[in-house]
C-alpha positions in Angstrom: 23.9 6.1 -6.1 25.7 9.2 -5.6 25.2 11.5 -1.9 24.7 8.2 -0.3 25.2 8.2 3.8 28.0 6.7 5.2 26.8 2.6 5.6 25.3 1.6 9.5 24.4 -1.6 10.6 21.2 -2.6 9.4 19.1 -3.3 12.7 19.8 0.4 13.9 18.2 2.0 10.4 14.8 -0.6 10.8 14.9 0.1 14.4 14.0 3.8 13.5 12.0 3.3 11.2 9.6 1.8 13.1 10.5 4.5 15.8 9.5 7.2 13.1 6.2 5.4 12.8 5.0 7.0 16.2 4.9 10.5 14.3 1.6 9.3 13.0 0.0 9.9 16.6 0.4 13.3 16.4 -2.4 13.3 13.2 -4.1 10.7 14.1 -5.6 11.4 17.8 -5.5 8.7 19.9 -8.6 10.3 22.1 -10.7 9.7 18.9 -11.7 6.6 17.1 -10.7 5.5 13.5 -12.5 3.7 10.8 -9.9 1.9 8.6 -10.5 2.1 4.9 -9.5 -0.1 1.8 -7.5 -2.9 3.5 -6.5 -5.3 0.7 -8.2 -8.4 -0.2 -6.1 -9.8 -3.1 -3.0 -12.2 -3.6 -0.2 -9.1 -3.5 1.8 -10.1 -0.5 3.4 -6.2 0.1 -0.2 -5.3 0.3 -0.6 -8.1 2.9 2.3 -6.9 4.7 0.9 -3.4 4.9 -2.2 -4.5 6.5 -0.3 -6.3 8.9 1.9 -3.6 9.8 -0.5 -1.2 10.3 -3.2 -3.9 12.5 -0.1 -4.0 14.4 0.8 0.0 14.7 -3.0 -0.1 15.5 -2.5 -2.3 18.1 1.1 -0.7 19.4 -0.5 2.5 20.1 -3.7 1.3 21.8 -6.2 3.2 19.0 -9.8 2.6 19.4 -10.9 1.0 15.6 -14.4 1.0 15.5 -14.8 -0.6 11.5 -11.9 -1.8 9.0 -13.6 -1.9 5.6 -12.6 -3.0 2.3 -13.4 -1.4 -1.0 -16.0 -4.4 -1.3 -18.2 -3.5 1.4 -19.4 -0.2 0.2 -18.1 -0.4 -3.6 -19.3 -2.1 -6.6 -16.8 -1.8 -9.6 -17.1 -2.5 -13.4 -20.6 -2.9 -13.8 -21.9 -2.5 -17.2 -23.6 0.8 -17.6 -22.6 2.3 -14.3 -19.6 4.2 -13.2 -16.1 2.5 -12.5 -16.9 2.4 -8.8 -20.0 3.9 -7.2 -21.7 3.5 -3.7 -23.9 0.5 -2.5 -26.7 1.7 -0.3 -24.0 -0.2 2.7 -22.5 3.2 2.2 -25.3 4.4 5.1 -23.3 2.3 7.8 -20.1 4.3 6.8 -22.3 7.4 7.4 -23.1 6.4 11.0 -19.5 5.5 12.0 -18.4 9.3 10.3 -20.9 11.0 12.5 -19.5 8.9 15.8 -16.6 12.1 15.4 -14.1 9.2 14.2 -11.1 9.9 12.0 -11.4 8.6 8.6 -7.6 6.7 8.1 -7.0 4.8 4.2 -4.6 2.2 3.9 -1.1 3.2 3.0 1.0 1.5 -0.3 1.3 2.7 -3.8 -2.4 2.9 -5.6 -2.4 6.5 -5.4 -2.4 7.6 -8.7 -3.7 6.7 -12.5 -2.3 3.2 -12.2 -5.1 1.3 -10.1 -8.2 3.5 -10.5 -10.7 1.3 -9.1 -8.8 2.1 -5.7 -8.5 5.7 -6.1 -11.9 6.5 -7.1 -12.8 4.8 -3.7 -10.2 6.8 -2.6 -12.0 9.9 -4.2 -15.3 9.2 -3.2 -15.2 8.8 0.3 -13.0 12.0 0.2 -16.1 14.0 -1.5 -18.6 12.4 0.8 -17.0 13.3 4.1 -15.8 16.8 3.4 -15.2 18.5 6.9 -14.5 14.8 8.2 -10.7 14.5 9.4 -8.9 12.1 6.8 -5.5 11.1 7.0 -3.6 8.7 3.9 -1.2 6.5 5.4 2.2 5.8 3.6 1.5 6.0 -0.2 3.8 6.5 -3.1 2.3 8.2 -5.9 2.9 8.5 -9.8 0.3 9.3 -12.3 1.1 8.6 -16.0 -1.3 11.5 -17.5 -1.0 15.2 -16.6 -4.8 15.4 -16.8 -5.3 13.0 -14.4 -2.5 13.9 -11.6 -4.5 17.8 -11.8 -8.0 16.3 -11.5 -6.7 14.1 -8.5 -5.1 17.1 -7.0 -8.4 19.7 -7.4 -10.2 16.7 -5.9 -7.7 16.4 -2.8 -7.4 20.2 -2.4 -11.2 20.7 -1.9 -11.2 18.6 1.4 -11.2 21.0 4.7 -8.9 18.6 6.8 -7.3 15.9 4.9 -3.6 14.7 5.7 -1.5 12.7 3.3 2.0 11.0 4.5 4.0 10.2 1.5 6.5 7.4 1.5 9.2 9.4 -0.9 9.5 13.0 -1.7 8.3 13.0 -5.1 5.5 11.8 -3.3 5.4 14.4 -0.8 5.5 17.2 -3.1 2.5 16.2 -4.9 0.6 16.1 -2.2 2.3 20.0 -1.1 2.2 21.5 -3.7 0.0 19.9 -6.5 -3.0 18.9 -3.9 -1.8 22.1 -0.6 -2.4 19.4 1.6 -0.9 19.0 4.8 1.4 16.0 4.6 4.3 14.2 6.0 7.7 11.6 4.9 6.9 8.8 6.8 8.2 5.2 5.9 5.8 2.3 4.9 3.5 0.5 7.4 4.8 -2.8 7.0 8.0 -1.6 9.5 5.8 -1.9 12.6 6.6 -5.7 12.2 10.2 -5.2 12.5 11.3 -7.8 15.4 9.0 -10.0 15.0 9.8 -12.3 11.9 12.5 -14.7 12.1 15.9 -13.0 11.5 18.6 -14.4 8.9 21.2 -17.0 10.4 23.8 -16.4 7.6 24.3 -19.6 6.2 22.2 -20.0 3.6 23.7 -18.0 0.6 20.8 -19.2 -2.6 20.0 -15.9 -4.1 15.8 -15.5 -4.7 15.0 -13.1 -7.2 12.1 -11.4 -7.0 10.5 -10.0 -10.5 7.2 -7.5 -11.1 5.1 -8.8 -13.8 2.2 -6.1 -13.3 1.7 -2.8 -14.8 4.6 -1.5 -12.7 7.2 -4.0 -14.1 10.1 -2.9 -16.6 9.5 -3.4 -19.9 12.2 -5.1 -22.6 14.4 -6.5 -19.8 15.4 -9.9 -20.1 17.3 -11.1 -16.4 19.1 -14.4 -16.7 18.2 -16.0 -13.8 14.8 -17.4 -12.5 12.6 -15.3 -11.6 9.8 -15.6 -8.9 7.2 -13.3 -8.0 4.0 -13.1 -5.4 1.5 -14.7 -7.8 3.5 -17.8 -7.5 2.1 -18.1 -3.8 -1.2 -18.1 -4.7 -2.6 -21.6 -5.9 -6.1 -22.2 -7.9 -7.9 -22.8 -4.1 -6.3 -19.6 -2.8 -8.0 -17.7 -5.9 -11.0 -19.4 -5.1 -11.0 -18.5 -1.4 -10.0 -14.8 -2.4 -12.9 -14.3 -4.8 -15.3 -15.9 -2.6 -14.3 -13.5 0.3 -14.5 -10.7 -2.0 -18.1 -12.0 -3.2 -19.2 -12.5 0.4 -18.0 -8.4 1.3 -19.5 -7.3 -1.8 -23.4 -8.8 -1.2 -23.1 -7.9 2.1 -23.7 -11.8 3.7 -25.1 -12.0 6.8 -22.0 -13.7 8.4 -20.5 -10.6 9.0 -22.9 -10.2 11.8 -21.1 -13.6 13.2 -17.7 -13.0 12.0 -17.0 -9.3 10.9 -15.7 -9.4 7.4 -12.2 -8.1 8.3 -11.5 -11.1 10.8 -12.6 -13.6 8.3 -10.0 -12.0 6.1 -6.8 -11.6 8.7 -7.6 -14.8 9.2 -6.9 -16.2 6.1 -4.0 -12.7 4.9 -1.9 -14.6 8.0 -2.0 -17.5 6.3 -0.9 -16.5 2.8 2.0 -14.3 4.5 3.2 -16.9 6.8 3.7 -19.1 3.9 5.2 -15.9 1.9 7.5 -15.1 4.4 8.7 -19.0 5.0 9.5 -18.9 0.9 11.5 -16.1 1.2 13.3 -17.0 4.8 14.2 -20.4 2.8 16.9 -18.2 0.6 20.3 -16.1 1.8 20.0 -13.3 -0.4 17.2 -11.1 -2.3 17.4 -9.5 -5.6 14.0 -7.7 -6.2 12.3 -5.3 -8.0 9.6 -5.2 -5.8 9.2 -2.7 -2.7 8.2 -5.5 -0.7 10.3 -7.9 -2.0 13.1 -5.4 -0.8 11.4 -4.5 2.7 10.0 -8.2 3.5 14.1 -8.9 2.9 14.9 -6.0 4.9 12.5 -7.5 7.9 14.1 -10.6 7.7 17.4 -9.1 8.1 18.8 -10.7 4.7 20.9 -9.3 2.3 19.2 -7.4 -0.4 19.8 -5.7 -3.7 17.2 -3.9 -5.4 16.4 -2.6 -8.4 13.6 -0.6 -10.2 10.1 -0.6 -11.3 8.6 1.3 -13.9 8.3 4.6 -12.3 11.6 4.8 -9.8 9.6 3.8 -6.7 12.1 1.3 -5.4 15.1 3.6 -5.5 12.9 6.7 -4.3 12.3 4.5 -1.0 15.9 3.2 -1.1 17.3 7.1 -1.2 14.9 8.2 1.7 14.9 5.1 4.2 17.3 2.5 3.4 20.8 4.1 1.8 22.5 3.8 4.8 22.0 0.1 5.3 24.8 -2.3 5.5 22.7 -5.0 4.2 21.0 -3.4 1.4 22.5 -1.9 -1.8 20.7 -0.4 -4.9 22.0 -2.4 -8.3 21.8 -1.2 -11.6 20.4 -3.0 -14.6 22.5 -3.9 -17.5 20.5 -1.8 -19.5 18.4 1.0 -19.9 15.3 -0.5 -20.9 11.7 1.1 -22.7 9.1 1.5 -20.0 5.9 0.7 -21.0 3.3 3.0 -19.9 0.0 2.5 -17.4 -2.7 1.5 -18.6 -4.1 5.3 -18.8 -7.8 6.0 -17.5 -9.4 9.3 -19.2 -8.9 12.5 -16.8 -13.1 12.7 -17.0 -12.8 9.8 -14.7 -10.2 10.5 -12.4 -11.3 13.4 -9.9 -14.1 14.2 -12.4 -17.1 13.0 -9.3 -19.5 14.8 -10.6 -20.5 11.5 -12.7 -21.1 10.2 -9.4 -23.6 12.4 -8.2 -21.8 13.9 -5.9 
């Protein structure tokens, strides 16, 4: 990749990363409190890894969070005649925390965009409920496959009075300057704030894992040689069970949650799944991965690592801006150029379009 830096040891570029993660307290008050929005409940371990990272940056920085909320708890999605995603009446306990003066903070990762609408209509919503309510977007990557939608997403963003979008690439960043004239920030992925504290590599072990998408951001048309492996490979048949009866119990709003909040029954069971992840992945010597957190789990781990691409350049954006200089991660070229199969495309009246919301 040409206009690299000059290669550093590897434990000097994570260790400022996770410095660079302190920038966030200067948009995110820490004399306020924050209500944390659409944590992941699903089987993706990056997403898992996210979460933990930013409980953890949470944590670091001593920040008062007074509700962590999934789409589930406010959200129904795909129900026949009603919108994609639209408002429960739970929606009214959102209200109360937003009038508390608390800073509205989404989850970080890369399901900004046309690719997973269910989450950015959430994303949207909220947004158009809570106006003048400061809103900050932690470390996203963003691609849209449709024109029409990126420009509905962008009037939608652009009409909120105070909302703050760090972007984990500059591709990313632009958008959210120039398409959306939101303030907005680089600022590497969450998941760094758990830098020193996984097990680092020993060295011996030299098995090569490699790490393949097969999700709508996979690479069409290419055939690797080797085995492959990816996250859904972690989950078994109990762990789906578990994660769609969690998700059920959010989305009828069970009375446990007045025993156990929601989110603690779920970072209960998310530590599980990524303790078992990240023993799977310790087990090898080497990473080969077209996955961002394939690439940055490796990275945490200290391991070698060569990545390649998904559909949209997302791994060799983040390589360029955080990890080029790297002495233990290089980004590899496929053997060919292959087709890339589009997103799934969602019509622009639904994306930024609210107004079949009632809004």
């Amino acid at each position: 990749m040409p206009g690299n830096p000059p290669k550093r040891p590897h434990a000097e570029v994570m260790d400022e990363l996770r410095r660079q993660l302190g920038g966030i307290v200067n948009v995110i008050p820490k004399s306020k409190p924050v209500i944390y929005l659409d944590y992941p409940m699903h089987g993706n371990i990056g997403d898992l890894l996210i979460h933990a990272g930013t409980d953890r940056f949470f944590a670091d920085y001593n920040y008062d969070v007074i509700g962590r909320f999934s789409i589930h708890e406010f959200c129904l999605c795909h129900r026949p005649g009603k919108p994609l995603v639209y408002f429960k009446d739970s929606v009214r306990r959102l209200d109360a925390l937003v009038r508390t003066g608390a800073t509205i903070v989404f989850h970080g990762g890369g399901n900004l965009g046309d690719i997973y609408p269910d989450y950015q209509m959430f994303r949207e919503l909220v947004i158009a409920r809570y106006p003048d309510t400061p809103t900050v977007i932690l470390p996203q990557s963003i691609h849209f496959g449709e024109p029409a939608n990126r420009a509905a997403v962008a009037k939608a963003f652009a009409a909120h009075s105070r909302l703050f979008i760090f972007a984990r690439d500059r591709e990313s960043l632009d958008f959210a300057r120039t398409d959306c004239g939101c303030d907005a920030m680089l600022m590497p992925d969450m998941a760094h704030a758990l830098w020193g504290s996984l097990p680092r590599h020993d060295g011996n072990d030299k098995r090569l894992l490699n790490i393949r998408r097969r999700d709508p951001e996979a690479v069409a048309g290419l055939a690797d040689g080797a085995a492959t492996f990816d996250w859904d490979e972690v989950i078994s048949p109990l762990d789906l069970f578990l994660l769609r009866l969690l998700r059920k119990t959010q989305s009828i709003d069970a009375p446990i949650r007045h025993i156990v909040p929601n989110h603690v029954a779920w970072g209960w069971y998310r530590d599980y799944l990524l303790r078992r992840s990240i023993k799977l992945v310790a087990g090898y010597g080497r990473v080969d991965t077209d996955r961002l957190h394939g690439m940055i789990l490796g990275a945490l781990l200290d391991m070698p690592i060569v990545c390649q691409d998904n559909s949209y350049g997302k791994i060799s954006r983040y390589y360029r801006d955080w990890f080029s200089s790297s002495d233990r991660i290089v980004c590899g070229v496929r053997s060919k150029v292959p087709s890339v199969e589009p997103a799934q495309q969602v019509p622009a009246s639904a994306m930024g379009a609210l107004s079949e919301y009632g809004i």
